[in-house]
C-alpha positions as CSV (number, residue, x, y, z in Angstrom):
1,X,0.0,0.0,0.0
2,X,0.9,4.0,-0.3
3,X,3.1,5.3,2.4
4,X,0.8,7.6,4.3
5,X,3.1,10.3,3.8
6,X,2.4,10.5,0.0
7,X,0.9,13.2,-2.0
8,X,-2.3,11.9,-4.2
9,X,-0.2,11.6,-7.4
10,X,2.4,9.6,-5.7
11,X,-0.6,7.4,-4.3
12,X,-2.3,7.1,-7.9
13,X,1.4,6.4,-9.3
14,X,1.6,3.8,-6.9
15,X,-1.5,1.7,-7.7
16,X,-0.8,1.6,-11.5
17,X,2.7,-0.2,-11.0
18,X,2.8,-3.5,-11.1
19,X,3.4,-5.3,-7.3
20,X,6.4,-6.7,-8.6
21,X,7.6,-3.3,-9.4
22,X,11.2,-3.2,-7.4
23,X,9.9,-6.0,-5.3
24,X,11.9,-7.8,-2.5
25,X,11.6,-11.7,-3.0
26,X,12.7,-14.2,-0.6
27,X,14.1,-17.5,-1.7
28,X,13.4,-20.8,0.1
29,X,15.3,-24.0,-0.6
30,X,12.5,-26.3,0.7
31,X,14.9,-29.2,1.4
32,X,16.8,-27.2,4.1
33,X,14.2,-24.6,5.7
34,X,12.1,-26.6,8.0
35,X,11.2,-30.3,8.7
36,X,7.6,-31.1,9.8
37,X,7.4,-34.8,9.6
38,X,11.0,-36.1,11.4
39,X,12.9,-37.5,8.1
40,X,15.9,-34.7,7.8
41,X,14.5,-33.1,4.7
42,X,12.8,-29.9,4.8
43,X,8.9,-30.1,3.5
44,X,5.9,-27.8,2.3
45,X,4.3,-27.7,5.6
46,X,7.7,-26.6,7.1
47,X,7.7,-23.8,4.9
48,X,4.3,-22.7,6.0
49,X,4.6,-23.1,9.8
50,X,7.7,-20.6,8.9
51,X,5.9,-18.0,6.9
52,X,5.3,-15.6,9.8
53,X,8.6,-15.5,9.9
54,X,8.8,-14.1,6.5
55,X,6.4,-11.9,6.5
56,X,8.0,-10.4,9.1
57,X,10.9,-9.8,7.0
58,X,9.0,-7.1,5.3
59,X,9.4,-8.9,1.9
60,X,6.6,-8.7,-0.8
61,X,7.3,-11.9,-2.2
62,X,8.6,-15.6,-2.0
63,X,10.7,-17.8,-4.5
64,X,10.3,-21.2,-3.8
65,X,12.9,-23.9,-5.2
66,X,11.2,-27.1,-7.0
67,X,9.1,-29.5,-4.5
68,X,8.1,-31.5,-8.1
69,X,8.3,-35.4,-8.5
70,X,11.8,-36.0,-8.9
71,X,14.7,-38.8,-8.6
72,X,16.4,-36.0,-6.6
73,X,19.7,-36.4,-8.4
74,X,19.8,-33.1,-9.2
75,X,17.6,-31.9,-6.1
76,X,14.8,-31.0,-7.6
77,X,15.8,-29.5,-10.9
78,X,15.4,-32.9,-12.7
79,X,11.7,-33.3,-12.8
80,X,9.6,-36.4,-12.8
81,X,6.3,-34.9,-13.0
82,X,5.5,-30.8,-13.7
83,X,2.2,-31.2,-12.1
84,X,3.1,-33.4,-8.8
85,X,4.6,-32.4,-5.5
86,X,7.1,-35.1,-4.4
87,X,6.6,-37.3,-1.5
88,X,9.7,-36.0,0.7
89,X,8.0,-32.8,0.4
90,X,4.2,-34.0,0.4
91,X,1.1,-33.6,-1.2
92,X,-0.7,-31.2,-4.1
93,X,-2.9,-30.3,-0.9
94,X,0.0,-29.4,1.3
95,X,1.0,-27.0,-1.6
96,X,-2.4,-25.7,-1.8
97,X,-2.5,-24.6,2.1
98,X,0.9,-23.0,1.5
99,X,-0.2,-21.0,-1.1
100,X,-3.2,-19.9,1.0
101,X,-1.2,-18.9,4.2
102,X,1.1,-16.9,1.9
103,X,-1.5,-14.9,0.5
104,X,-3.6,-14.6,3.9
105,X,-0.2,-12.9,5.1
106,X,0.0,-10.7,1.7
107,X,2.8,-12.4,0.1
108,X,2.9,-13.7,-3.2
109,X,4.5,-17.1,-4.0
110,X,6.5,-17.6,-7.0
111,X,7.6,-21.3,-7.8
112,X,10.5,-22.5,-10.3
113,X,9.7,-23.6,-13.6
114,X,12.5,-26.2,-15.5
115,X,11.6,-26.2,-18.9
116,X,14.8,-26.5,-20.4
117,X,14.6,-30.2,-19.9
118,X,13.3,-32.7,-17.5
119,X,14.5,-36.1,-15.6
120,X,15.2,-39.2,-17.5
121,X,12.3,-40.5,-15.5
122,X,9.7,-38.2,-16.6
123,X,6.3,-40.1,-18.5
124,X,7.3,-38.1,-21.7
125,X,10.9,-39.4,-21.8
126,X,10.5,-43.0,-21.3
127,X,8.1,-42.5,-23.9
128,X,10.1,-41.0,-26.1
129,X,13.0,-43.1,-25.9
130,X,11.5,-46.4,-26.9
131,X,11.5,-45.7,-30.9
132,X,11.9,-43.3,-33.8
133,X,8.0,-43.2,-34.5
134,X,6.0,-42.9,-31.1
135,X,3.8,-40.1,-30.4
136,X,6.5,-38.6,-28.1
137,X,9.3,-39.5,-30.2
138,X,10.6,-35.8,-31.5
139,X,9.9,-34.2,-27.7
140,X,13.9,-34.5,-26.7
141,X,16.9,-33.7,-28.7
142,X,17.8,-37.1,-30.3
143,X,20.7,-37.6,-32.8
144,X,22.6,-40.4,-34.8
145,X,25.9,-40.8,-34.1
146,X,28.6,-39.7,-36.9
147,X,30.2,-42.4,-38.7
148,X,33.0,-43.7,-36.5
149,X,30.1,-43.8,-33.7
150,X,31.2,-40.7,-31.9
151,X,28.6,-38.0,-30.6
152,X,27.0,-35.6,-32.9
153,X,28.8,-32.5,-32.0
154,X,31.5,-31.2,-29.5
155,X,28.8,-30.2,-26.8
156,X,30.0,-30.5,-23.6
157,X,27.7,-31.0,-20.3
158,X,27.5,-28.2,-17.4
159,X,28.4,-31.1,-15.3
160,X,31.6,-32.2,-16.8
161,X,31.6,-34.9,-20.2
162,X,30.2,-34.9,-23.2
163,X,26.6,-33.6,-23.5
164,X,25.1,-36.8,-25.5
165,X,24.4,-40.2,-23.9
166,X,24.0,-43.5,-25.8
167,X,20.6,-44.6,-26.0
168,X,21.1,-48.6,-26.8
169,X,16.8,-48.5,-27.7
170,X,16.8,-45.6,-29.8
171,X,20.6,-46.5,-31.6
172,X,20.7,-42.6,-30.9
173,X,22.3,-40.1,-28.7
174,X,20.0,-37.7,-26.9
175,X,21.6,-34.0,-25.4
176,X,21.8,-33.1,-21.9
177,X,23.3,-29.7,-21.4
178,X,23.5,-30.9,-17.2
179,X,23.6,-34.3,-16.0
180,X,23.0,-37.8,-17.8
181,X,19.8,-38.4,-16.3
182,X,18.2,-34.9,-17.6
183,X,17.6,-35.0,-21.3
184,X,17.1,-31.8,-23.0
185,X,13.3,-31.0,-24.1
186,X,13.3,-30.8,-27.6
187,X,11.3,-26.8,-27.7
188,X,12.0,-25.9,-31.3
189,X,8.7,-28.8,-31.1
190,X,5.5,-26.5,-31.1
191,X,3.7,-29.7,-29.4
192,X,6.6,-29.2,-26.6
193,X,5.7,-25.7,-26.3
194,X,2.2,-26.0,-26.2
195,X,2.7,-29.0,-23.2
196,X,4.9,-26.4,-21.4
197,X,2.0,-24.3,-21.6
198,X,-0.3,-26.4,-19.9
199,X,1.8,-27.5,-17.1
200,X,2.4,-23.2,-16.5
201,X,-1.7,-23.0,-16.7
202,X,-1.7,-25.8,-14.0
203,X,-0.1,-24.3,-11.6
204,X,-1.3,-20.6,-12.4
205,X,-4.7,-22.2,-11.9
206,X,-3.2,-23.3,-8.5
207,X,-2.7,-19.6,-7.7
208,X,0.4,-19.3,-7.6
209,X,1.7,-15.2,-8.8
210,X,4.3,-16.1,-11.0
211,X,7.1,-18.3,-12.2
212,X,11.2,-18.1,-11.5
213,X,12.1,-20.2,-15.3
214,X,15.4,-21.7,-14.8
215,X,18.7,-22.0,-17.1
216,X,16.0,-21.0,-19.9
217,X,18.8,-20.1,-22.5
218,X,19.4,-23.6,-22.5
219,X,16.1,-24.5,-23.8
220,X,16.6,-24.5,-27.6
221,X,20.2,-25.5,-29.6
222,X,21.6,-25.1,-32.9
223,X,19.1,-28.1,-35.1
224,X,22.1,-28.7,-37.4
225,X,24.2,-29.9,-34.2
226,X,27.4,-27.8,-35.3
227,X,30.3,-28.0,-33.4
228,X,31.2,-25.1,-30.5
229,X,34.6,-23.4,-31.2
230,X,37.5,-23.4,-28.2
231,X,36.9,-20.2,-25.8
232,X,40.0,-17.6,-25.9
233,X,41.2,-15.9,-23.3
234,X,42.7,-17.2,-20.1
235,X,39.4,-17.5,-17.7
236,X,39.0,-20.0,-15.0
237,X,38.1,-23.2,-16.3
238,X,37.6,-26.8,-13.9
239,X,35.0,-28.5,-16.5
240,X,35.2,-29.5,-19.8
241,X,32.2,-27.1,-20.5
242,X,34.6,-24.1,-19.6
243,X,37.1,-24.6,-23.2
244,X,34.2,-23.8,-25.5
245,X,32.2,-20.8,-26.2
246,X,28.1,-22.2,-26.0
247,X,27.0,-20.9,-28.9
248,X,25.0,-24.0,-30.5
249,X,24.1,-25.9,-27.6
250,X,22.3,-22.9,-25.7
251,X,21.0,-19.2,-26.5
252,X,19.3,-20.0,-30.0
253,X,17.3,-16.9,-31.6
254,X,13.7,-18.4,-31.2
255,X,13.9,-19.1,-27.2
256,X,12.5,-15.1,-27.4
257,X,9.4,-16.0,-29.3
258,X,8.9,-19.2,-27.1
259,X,8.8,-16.7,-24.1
260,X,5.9,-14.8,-25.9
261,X,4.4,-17.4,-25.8
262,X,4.4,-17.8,-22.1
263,X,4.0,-14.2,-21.5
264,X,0.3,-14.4,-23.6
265,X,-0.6,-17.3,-21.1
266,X,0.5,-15.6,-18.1
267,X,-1.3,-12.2,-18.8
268,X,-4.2,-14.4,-19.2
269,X,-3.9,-14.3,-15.2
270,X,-3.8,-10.7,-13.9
271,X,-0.7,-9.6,-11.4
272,X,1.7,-12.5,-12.3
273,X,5.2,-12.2,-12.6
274,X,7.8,-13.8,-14.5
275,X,11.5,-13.8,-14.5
276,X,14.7,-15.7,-16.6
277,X,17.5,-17.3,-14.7
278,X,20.5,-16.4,-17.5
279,X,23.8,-17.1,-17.2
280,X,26.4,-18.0,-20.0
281,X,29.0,-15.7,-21.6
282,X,26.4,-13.1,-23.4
283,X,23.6,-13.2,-20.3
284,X,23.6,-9.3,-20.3
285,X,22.1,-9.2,-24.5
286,X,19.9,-12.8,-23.8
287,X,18.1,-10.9,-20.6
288,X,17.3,-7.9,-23.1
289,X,16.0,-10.1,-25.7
290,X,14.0,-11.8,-23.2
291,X,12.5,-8.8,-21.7
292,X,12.5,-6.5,-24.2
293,X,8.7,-4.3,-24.6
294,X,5.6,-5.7,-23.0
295,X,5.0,-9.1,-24.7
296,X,7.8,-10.9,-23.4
297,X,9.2,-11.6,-19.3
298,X,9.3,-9.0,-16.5
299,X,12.3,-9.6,-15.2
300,X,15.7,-10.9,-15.4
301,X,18.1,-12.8,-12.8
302,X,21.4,-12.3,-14.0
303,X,24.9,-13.7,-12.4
304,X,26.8,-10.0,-12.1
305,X,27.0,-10.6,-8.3
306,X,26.8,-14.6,-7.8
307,X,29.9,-15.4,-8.3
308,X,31.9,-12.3,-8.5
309,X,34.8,-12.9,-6.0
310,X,35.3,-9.5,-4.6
311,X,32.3,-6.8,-4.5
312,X,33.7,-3.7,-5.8
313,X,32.0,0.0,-6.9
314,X,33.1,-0.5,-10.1
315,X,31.2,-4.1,-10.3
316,X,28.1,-2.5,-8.8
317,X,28.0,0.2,-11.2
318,X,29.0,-1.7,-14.4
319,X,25.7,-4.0,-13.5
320,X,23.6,-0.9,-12.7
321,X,24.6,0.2,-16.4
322,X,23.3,-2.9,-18.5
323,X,19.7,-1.6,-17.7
324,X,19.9,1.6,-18.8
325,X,16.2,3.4,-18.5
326,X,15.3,3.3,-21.7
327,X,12.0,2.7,-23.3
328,X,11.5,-1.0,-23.9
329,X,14.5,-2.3,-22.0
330,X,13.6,-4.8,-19.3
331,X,13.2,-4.3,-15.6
332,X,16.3,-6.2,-13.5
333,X,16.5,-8.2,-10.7
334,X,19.9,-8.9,-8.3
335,X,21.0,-11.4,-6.2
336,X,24.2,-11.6,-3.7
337,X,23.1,-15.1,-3.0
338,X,21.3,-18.3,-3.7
339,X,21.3,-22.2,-4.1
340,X,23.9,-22.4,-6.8
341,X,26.5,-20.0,-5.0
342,X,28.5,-19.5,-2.2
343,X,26.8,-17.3,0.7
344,X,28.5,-13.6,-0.4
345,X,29.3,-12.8,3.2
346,X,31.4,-15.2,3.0
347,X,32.4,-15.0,-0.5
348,X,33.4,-10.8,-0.4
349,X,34.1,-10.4,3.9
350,X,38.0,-10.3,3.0
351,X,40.0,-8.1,6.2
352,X,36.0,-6.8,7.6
353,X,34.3,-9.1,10.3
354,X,32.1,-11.6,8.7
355,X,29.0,-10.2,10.3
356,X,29.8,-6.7,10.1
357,X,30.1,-7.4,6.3
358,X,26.9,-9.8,5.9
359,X,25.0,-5.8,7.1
360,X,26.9,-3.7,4.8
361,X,25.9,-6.1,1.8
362,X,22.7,-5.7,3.2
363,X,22.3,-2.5,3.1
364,X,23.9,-2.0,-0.6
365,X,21.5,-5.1,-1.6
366,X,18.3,-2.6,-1.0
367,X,19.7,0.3,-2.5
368,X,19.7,-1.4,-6.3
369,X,17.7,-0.3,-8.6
370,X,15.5,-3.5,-9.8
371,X,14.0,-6.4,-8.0
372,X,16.1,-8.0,-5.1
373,X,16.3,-11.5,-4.0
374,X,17.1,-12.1,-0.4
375,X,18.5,-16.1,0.3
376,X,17.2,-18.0,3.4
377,X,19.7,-17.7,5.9
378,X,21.0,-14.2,4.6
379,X,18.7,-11.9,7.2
380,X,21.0,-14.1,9.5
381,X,24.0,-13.7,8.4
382,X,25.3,-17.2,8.3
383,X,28.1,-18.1,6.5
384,X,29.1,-20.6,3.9
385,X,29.5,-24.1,6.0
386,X,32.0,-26.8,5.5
387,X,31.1,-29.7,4.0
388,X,33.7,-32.6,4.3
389,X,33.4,-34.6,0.9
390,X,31.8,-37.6,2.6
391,X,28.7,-35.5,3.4
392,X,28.7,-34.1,-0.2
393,X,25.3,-34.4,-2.1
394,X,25.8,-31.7,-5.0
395,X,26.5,-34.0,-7.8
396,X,29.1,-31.4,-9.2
397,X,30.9,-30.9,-6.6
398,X,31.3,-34.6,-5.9
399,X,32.1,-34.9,-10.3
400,X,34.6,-32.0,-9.9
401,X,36.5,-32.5,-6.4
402,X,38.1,-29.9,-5.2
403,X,38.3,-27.7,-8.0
404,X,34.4,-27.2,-7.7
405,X,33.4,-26.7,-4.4
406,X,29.9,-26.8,-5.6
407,X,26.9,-25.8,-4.1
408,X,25.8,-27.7,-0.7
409,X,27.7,-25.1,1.4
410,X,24.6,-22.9,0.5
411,X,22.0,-25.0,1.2
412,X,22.2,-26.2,5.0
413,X,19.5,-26.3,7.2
414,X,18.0,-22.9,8.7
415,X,18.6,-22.6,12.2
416,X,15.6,-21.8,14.0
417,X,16.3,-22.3,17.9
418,X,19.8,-22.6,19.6
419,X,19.7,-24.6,21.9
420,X,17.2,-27.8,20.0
421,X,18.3,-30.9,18.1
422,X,19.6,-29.7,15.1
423,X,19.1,-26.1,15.5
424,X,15.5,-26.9,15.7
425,X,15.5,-27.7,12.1
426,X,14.5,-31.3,12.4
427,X,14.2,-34.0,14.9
428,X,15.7,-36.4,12.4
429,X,19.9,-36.0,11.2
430,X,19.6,-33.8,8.8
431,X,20.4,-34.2,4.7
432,X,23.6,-31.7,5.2
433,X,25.3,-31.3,7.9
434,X,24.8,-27.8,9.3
435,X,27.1,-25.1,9.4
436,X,29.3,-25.4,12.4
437,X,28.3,-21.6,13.6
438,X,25.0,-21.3,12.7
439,X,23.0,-22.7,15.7
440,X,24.7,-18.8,17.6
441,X,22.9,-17.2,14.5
442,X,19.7,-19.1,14.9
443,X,16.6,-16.9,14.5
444,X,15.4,-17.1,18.4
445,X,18.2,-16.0,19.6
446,X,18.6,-12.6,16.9
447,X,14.4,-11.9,18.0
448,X,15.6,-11.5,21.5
449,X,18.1,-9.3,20.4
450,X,17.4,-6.0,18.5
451,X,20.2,-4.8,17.5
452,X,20.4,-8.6,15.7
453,X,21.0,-8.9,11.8
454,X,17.6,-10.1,11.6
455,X,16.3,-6.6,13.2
456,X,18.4,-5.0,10.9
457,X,17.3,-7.0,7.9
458,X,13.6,-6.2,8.5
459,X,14.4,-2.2,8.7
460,X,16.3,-2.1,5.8
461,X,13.3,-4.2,3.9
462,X,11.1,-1.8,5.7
463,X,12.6,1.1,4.1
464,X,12.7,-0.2,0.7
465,X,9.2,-0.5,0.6
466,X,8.3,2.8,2.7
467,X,10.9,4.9,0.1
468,X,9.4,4.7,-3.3
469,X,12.8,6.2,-5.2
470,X,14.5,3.1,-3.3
471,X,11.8,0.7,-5.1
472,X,10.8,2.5,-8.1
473,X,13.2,5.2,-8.8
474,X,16.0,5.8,-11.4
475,X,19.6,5.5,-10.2
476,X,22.6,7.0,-11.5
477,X,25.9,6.6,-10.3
478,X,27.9,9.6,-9.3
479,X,31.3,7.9,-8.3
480,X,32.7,4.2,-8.6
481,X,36.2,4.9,-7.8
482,X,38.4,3.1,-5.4
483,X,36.6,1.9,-2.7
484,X,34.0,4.4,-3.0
485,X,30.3,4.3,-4.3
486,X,27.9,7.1,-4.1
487,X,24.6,6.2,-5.7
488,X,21.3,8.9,-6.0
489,X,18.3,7.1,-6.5
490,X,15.4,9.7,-7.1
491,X,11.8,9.5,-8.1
492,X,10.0,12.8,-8.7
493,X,10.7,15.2,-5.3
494,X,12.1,11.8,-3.5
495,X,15.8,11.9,-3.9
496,X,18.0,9.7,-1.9
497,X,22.1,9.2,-1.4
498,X,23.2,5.4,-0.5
499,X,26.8,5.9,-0.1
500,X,29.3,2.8,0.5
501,X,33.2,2.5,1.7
502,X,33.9,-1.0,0.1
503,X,37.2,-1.3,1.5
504,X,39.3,-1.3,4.6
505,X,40.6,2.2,4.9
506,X,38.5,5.4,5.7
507,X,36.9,7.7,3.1
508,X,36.6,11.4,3.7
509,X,33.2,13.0,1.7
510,X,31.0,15.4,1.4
511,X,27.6,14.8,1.2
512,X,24.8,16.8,1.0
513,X,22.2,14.7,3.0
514,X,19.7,14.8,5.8
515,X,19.6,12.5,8.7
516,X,20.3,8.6,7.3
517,X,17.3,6.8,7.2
518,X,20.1,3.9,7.8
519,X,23.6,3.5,8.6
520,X,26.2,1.1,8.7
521,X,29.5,1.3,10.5
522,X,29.4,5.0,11.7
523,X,29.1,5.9,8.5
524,X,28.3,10.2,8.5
525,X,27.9,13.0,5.9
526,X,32.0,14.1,5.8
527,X,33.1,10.6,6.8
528,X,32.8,6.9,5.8
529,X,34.5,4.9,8.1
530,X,36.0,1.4,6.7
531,X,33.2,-1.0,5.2
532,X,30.4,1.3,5.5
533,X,27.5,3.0,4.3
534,X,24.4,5.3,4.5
535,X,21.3,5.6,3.0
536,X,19.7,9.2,3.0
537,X,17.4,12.1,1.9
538,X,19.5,14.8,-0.1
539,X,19.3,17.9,2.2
């Protein structure tokens, strides 16, 4: 609703934008947020005995991470069944109260879409893989092998290998751009598209406001299977996948008409909201296709900040500049965290305490212009855990020990009470391990304590949505030198400084601002103090 302190215009202005509009969104990993039932893995119903807890975090929305039928080899993101929850998490009518207690509390609930391709247990691809001429035979990405019985093409998997698997049945290879037992979905196939459709309808019908759609710019490849040419440069590389440049097995010119598609069906349903996961090495032009104008996505979830290994001005501002505001460029959204990357606290702390840091990323994380999604865990503060290899479940981090530390560090259990079994995460030994300092950090003991990172976290998320040039307003950069970023975000009369000292040595300035509406680290008008920051009204 309209800050009460609004003029009329502002109020109108208000009520036309879209709710998703410079929304904050909070992901939960279900798996690792709270178990009901006593078997170690988090559930649906955990999630919504939890959602006071949400709400409470002053968010507008939440993201949750596939609960689908699923092997679980890939946690979730290899489905089994678009239109069934899975067991370990429970029942279509669990989901259905979830959805209700989110919306009684006035959040909306977003839920992740895989489209790209589905597990090798899925109805449609044990269908598909019993001959050339059944009715689902052209629904994945099969090939013959060249002549000296070699794969198609060069692809390589996200996962490490070759991207095609021998199919003894088919006396074909079929692609999988991530592991073995996730064939690609054939969506050059308008029948594909059109069942694609109908599983969005399905849960749209379910009431859910909106789909997360990941690693979408894998969905379609290059139909005459051509080879990938060698990446230059020297970048990183651990995986096979790292020596090429993707350009035939991912990012094909028509996944932008496909997304039309989906963007007629979801306007069908009034308020929804959609956004890409991209990543790859041209994200920044794929998330402009894939937004661009009104008949397309809202949003886009790129990877400027994911896995960036220092946080610097100048990385905040070039981000800031991909979106310029321009008519018919997209609407962005940013992460610091999520289930695919180390916890940035961790990641970016460097020479600054750990928790001091986890509030100053805080703080800089509401001050972006775009959506923002906020990680379970991060209104905490806790840190990437420790996994010892025999606890490992991430199948790429066990594929690509130790180059790959992979992704289970993220995902531990929230700690809800200090001093219960587990943190009071479960009754049950837990699917990871959890981190070895998280039960101090557990949410009881931060309520009892307000000047916690979770008090913190719920006045900055406060203030995003009580400052409408922090949620709606343009941002331009006036310096992203050094260590030093001063941002204006402005929106008619509202005009606000966020100013930041990324680095360990103090920063004298002169700023022209009223009392902070927040403050990190003794940050003031004339001085920012090492690893600090300010948001406030321009005097």
């Amino acid at each position: 609703m309209p800050d009460a302190a609004q003029s009329a215009p502002e109020a109108q202005r208000d009520a036309a934008t879209p709710w998703w509009h410079g929304a904050s969104i909070y992901q939960i990993y279900p798996r690792s947020f709270l178990d009901s039932n006593g078997d170690g893995i988090g559930d649906l119903n955990g999630v919504t005995a939890r959602l006071d807890h949400v709400a409470a975090l002053n968010v507008d929305a939440i993201w949750l991470s596939p609960f689908f039928t699923s092997p679980m080899r890939d946690f979730g993101y290899d489905v089994a069944d678009y239109r069934g929850v899975d067991p370990i998490f429970g029942t279509l009518d669990d989901f259905d109260a979830l959805v209700a207690r989110a919306h009684q509390l006035g959040l909306k609930l977003i839920i992740d879409q895989v489209w790209s391709h589905t597990s090798d247990c899925h109805a449609w691809f044990r269908e598909s893989r019993q001959s050339r001429s059944n009715a689902k035979a052209d629904w994945y990405v099969w090939a013959d092998p060249k002549p000296d019985g070699s794969p198609p093409s060069n692809w390589q998997s996200v996962f490490g290998g070759p991207a095609w698997t021998w199919d003894a049945r088919r006396q074909q290879y079929y692609l999988h751009n991530f592991l073995n037992s996730q064939p690609d979905l054939n969506l050059h196939n308008p029948v594909v598209q059109d069942a694609i459709l109908d599983v969005a309808r399905f849960w749209l019908d379910r009431g859910v406001d909106g789909f997360r759609i990941d690693a979408i710019n894998f969905g379609m490849h290059d139909p005459q299977l051509r080879d990938n040419p060698p990446a230059g440069g020297n970048h990183k590389r651990t995986r096979p996948f790292d020596f090429q440049r993707r350009i035939h097995n991912m990012s094909h010119p028509d996944i932008p008409l496909f997304l039309e598609k989906v963007a007629a069906v979801v306007a069908d349903y009034p308020g929804r909201f959609t956004v890409a996961e991209v990543g790859g090495d041209d994200a920044i032009g794929e998330m402009h296709a894939f937004t661009a104008g009104r008949r397309r996505l809202n949003s886009a979830y790129g990877f400027n900040f994911l896995y960036a290994d220092a946080l610097t001005p100048r990385l905040v501002a070039d981000a800031l500049a991909e979106w310029p505001e321009t008519p018919g460029t997209g609407w962005p959204s940013w992460a610091f965290s999520n289930h695919d990357a180390p916890r940035a606290a961790s990641r970016w702390h460097g020479v600054c305490d750990h928790d001091a840091y986890a509030r100053l990323i805080m703080l800089l994380l509401v001050a972006l212009r775009g959506n923002i999604f906020l990680y379970y865990g991060e209104e905490l503060g806790l840190t990437q855990a420790e996994i010892g290899f025999d606890d490992l479940q991430d199948p790429e981090a066990i594929a690509n020990w130790p180059l790959t530390l992979g992704r289970d560090g993220a995902r531990t259990p929230m700690p809800w009470a200090a001093d219960q079994a587990n943190a009071g995460f479960s009754s049950a030994r837990p699917w990871l391990p959890l981190g070895a300092d998280h039960a101090p950090r557990a949410v009881d003991l931060q309520l009892a304590d307000p000047h916690s990172m979770l008090h913190w976290t719920r006045a900055l998320m406060a203030l995003r949505q009580q400052q409408p040039a922090l949620r709606r307003g343009s941002a331009r950069v006036e310096m992203a030198s050094g260590d030093l970023l001063i941002l204006h975000r402005t929106l008619g009369d509202d005009r606000l400084v966020c100013a930041f000292n990324l680095g360990p040595d103090p920063i004298t300035v002169d700023l022209a601002i009223a009392t902070p509406l927040a403050s990190h680290g003794g940050a003031t008008a004339r001085q920012l103090p090492p690893f600090s920051g300010l948001i406030a009204p321009c005097a």
